[in-house]
N, C-alpha and C positions, 0 to 999 in steps of 0.2 A: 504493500500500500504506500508506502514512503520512498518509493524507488522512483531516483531523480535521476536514472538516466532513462529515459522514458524519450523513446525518438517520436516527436512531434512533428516531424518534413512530414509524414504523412499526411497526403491531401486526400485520402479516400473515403467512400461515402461510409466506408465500414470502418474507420477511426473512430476508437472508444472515447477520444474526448470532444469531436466534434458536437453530439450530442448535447454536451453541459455547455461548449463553450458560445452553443446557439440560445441555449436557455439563458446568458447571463450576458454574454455580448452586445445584448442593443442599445439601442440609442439612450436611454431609460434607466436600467436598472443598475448602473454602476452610482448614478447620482442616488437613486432612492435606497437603495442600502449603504451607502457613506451618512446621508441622512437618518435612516432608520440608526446606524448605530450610537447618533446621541442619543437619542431615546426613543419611546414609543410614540410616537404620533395618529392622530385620528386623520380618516380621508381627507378633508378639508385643510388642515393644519399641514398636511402633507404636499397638497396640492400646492397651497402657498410660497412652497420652500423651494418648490420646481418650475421655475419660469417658463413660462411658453407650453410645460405637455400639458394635454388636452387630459379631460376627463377620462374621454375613453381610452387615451393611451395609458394613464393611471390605470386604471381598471384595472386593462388586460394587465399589465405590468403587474400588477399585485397578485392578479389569479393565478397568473403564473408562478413566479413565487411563490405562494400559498403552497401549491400543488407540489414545488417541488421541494420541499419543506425547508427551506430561505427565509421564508416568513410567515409567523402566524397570525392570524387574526380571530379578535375575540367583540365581539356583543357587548357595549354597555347600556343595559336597560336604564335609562331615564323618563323626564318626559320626552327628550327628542331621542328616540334610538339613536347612539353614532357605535362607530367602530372602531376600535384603535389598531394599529399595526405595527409588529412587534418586529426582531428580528429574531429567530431561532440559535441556538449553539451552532448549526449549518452553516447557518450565513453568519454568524461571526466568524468562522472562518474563513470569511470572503473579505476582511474588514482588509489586513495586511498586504496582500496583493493590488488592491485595488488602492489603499494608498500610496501605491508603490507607481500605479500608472498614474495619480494625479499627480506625483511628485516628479516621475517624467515629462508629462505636459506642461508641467510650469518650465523645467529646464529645458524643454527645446521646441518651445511654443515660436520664439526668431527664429533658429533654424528651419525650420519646417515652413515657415513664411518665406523665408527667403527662396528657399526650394520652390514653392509655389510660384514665386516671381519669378523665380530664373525661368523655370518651365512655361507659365503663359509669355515671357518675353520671346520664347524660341519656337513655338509655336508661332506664334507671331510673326517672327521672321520667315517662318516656313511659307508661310503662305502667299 
């Protein structure tokens, strides 16, 4: 289970990690479980914290989760039913990698710019 030589070149549809890495790779869920890990938050409170995704991208994003046990969610009976969303032992284990990618994007946020310039500049000349 802890075997870190684990060859990842594999690009085939039958790669064991492709799977997970569909489940957690989107646009979505790296920011809402970096979020989820200050604390539990309710839909709305969650929503807030995520500029720009859409309700239903919320949604899905949480069911998903939910399903693949990343996150739970639990019923607060009130007057207004809400629902809080938690992160599981699972998905804390997702906490350290993924602050290890926002700490890459902060470091090579220029880089990557610049690349994008050089590239639409030569493109450009291409044409």
């Amino acid at each position: 289970m802890n075997n870190t030589n684990i060859d990842i070149s594999s690009g085939t549809a039958s790669c064991t990690s492709r799977y997970l890495l569909d489940q957690i790779g989107d646009k979505w869920t790296m920011l809402i479980l970096t979020t989820l890990c200050e604390k539990p938050l309710r839909f709305n409170e969650l929503k807030r914290c995520l500029d720009g995704i859409t309700q239903k991208a919320l949604t899905q994003a949480l069911r998903r989760l939910e399903r693949n046990g990343i996150l739970a969610r639990r019923v607060i009976p009130s007057s207004q039913v809400g629902v809080e969303y938690r992160i599981t032992p699972l998905g804390r284990t997702l906490e350290e990698p993924f602050k290890a990618l926002h700490i890459w994007t902060i470091v090579h946020l220029a880089t990557v710019v610049k690349a994008q310039l050089d590239f639409d500049e030569r493109e450009a000349e291409a044409e």
